[in-house]
C-alpha positions in Angstrom: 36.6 133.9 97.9 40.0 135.4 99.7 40.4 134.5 103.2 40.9 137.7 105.4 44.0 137.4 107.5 45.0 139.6 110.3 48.7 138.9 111.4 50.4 140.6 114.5 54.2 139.9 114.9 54.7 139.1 111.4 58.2 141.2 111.7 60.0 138.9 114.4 61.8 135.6 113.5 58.5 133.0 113.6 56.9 136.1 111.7 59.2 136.1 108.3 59.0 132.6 107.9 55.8 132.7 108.3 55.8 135.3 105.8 56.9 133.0 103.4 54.2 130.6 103.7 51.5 133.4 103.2 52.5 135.6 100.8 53.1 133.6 97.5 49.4 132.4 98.4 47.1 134.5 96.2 44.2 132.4 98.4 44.5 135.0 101.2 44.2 138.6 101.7 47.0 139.8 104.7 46.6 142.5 107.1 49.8 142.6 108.7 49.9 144.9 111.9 53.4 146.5 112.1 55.3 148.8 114.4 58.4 149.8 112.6 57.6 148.7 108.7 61.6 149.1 108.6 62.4 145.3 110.4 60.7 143.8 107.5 62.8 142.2 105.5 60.5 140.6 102.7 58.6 141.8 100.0 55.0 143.3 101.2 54.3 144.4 97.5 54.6 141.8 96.1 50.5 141.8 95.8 47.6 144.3 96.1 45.9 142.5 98.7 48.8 142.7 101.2 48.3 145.7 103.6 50.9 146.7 106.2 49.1 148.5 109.3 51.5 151.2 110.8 50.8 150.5 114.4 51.0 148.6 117.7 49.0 146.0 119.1 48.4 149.1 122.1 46.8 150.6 119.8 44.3 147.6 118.0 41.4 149.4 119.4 41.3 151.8 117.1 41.4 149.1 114.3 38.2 147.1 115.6 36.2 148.0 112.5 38.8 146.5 110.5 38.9 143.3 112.7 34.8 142.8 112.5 35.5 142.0 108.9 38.4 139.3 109.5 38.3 135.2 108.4 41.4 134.7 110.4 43.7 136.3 113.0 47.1 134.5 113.6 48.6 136.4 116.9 52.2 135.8 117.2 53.2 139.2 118.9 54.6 138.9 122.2 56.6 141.6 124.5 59.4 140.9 126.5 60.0 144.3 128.4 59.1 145.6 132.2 56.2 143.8 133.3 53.4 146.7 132.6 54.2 146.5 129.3 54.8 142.7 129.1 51.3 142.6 131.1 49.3 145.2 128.5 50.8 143.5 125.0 50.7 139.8 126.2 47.4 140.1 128.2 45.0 143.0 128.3 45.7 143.8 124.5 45.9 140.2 122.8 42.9 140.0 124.7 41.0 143.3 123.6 41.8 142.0 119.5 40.6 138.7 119.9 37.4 140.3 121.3 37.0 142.8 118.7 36.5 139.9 116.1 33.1 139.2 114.9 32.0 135.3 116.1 29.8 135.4 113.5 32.5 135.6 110.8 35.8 134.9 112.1 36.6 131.4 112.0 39.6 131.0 113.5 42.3 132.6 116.1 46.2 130.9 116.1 47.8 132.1 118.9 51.1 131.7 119.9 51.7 130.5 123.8 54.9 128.9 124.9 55.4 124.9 125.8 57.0 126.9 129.0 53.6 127.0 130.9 52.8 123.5 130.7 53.6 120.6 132.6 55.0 116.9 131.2 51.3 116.5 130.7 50.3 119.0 128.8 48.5 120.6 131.1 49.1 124.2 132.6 52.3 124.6 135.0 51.2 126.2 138.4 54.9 127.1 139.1 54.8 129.1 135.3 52.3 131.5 137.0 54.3 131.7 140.3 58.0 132.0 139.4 57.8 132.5 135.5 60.2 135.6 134.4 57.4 138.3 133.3 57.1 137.2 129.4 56.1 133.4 131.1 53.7 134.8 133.7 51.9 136.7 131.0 52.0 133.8 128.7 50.2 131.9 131.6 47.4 134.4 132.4 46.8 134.8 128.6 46.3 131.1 128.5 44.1 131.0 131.1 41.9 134.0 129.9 41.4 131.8 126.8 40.3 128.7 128.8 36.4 128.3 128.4 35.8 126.5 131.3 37.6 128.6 133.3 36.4 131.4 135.9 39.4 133.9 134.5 38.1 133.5 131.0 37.9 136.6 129.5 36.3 136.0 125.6 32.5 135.0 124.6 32.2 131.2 124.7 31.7 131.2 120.7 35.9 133.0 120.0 36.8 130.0 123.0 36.0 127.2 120.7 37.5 129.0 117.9 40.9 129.5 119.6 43.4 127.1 118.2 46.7 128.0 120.9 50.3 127.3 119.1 53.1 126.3 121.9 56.3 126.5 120.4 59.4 124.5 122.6 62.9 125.7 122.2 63.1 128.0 118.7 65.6 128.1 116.5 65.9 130.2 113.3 67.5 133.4 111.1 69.2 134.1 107.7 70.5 136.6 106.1 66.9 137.9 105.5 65.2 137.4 108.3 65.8 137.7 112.4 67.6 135.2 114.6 65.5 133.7 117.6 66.8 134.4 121.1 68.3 131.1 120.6 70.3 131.0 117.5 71.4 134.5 117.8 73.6 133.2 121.2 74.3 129.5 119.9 77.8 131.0 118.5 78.4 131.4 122.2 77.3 128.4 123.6 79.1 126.3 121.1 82.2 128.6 122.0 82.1 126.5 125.4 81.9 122.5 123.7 85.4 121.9 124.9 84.3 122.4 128.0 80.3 120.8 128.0 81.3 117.6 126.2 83.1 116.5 129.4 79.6 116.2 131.3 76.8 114.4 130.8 73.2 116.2 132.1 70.0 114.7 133.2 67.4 116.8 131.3 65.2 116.9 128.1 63.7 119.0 125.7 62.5 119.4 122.7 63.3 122.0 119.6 62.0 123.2 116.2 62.8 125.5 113.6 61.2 129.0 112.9 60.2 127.1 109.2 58.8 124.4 110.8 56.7 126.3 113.1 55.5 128.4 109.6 54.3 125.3 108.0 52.5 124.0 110.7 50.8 127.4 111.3 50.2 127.5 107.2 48.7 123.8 107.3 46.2 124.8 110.6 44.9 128.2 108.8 44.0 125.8 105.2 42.6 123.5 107.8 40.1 124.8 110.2 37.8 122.4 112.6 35.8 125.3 114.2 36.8 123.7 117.5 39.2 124.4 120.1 43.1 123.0 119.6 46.5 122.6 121.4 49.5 122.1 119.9 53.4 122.0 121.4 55.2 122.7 118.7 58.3 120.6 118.5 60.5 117.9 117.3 61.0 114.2 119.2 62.6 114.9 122.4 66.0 114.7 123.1 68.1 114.5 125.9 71.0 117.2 126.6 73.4 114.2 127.0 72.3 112.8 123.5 72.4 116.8 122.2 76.2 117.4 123.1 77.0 114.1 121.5 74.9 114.8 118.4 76.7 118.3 118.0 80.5 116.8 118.7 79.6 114.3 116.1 78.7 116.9 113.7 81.7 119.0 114.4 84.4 116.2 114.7 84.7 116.6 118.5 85.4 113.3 120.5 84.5 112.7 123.6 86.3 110.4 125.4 84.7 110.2 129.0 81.2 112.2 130.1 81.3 113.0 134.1 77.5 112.6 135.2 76.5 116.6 135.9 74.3 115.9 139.3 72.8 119.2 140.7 75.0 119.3 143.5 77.2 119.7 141.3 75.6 121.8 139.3 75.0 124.3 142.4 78.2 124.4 142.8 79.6 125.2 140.0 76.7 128.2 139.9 78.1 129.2 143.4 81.6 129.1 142.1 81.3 131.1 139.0 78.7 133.5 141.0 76.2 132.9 138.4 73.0 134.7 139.4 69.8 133.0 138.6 66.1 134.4 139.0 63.4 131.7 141.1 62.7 130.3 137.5 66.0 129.4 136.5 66.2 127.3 140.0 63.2 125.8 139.4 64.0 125.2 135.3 67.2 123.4 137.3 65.2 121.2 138.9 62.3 120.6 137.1 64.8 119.6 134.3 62.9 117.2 131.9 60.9 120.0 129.7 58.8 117.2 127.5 55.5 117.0 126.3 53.2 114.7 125.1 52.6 114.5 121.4 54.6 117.1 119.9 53.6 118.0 116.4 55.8 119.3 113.2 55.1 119.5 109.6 55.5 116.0 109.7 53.0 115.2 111.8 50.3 116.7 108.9 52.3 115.1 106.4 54.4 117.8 105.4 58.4 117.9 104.9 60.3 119.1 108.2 62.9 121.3 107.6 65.1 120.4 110.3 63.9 118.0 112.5 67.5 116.5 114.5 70.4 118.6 115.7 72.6 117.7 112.8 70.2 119.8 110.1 69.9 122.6 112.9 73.5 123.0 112.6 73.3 122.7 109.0 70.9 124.9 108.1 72.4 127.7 111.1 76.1 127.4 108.7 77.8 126.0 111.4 78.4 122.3 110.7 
């Protein structure tokens, strides 16, 4: 029997790729909620059983007869516009789906967080709720309305245990059919400036994955369900920014003759010079500066191929090295 899927953000970057993964499997029926049916940019007839919903997620109320009857809902929608509406899409509605699922049926909920809201430990990031841009402080409430052991929860004990929470790190992602990420849509720019950034070497760490990668992994969790509560970062091995300027001169023939240690003094000064303006969170991100996680996953971590697991295949596969 057809698994039931309900899919929100299915027309964003993370969303076609995902698309990929789900469609070309006949084991799954797809309800795919959609604002503007326009943005897509894959084939949605390409079985009976898909079914584009003509809506937004401000409006799932109206679809809660639909959601009583769902296996699966995978919410990757997200808003990143004045904080009301940030607030209603990332909180109050996310919120009002998952509860219009039947716990007697549904047997999983993937949603999609961000590693942003967690600390080196994996655990949730105080300063996230305090000084997060609105998207962030969203994220964070979200996640703690989802936390059964919480006093803010906000869904029945039985959807709690059923929540598996996604948090992807840095994305990357976009072709020519589907939407760049935030990130590869300005990494044109920022590799505009290597001349200039392979002088310096920077203390701080992060990790990265592909809009693919994430797909699979997502793919591999819905054929997979344990009926109990999961966290996943969602990322490569980490890297350091020093060892991520020297992997991308490498792969575009840059040398680097001499790296000048960037300390934050510095780093403040160069921010006072060039009058950049930065928001409480970017100070903080400044700081803070070692974004890492414990046990990141990929596709390789359920034994799956990676699409692009070190910077050399990111610049690979985004056509610039």
């Amino acid at each position: 029997m057809k698994k039931r899927v309900f899919v929100t953000g299915i027309s964003g970057c993370i969303g076609h790729y995902l698309a990929d993964e789900l469609i070309t499997n006949p084991d799954y029926e797809l309800f795919l909620l959609v604002r503007n049916p326009q943005k897509l940019q894959f084939n949605d007839h390409l079985r009976p059983d898909i079914h584009l919903i003509e809506a937004s997620l401000d409006q799932i109320e109206n679809y809660a007869d639909l959601l009583q009857t769902m296996d699966v809902a995978i919410l990757i929608a997200t808003s990143w516009g004045d904080y009301q509406q940030t607030y209603d899409t990332n909180v109050e509605k996310t919120l009002a789906l998952i509860n219009c699922l039947d716990p007697d049926r549904c047997e999983q909920v993937i949603y999609f967080s961000t590693a942003s809201i967690l600390d080196r430990t994996g655990h949730p990031l105080k300063e996230a709720g305090e000084l997060g841009t609105d998207y962030i402080r969203t994220k964070y409430l979200c996640h703690q309305a989802l936390e059964a052991n919480s006093d803010a929860c906000r869904i029945s004990p039985v959807m709690a245990e059923k929540i598996t929470v996604v948090y992807p790190t840095l994305v990357f992602g976009g072709e020519s059919n589907k939407p760049y990420s935030h990130l590869s849509g300005g990494l044109g720019e920022i590799l505009q400036w290597l001349n200039l950034i392979r002088w310096f070497r920077a203390d701080g760490s992060f990790h990265f994955i592909h809009g693919r990668d994430i797909a699979r992994v997502v793919a591999y969790l819905l054929a997979h369900p344990t009926g109990q509560r999961q966290d996943f970062v969602l990322g490569n091995a980490p890297l350091t920014a020093t060892q991520a300027i020297q992997d991308i001169c490498q792969a575009l023939n840059k040398r680097i003759y001499v790296q000048i240690p960037l300390s934050i003094s510095l780093a403040h000064l160069f921010i006072k010079l060039f009058r950049i303006q930065m928001a409480d969170w970017d100070h903080f991100c400044l700081d803070y500066r070692h974004f890492t996680y414990p046990r990141p996953v990929s596709p390789a971590s359920f034994g799956q191929p990676s699409h692009c697991a070190t910077v050399a295949e990111l610049l690979q596969v985004s056509g610039v090295a």
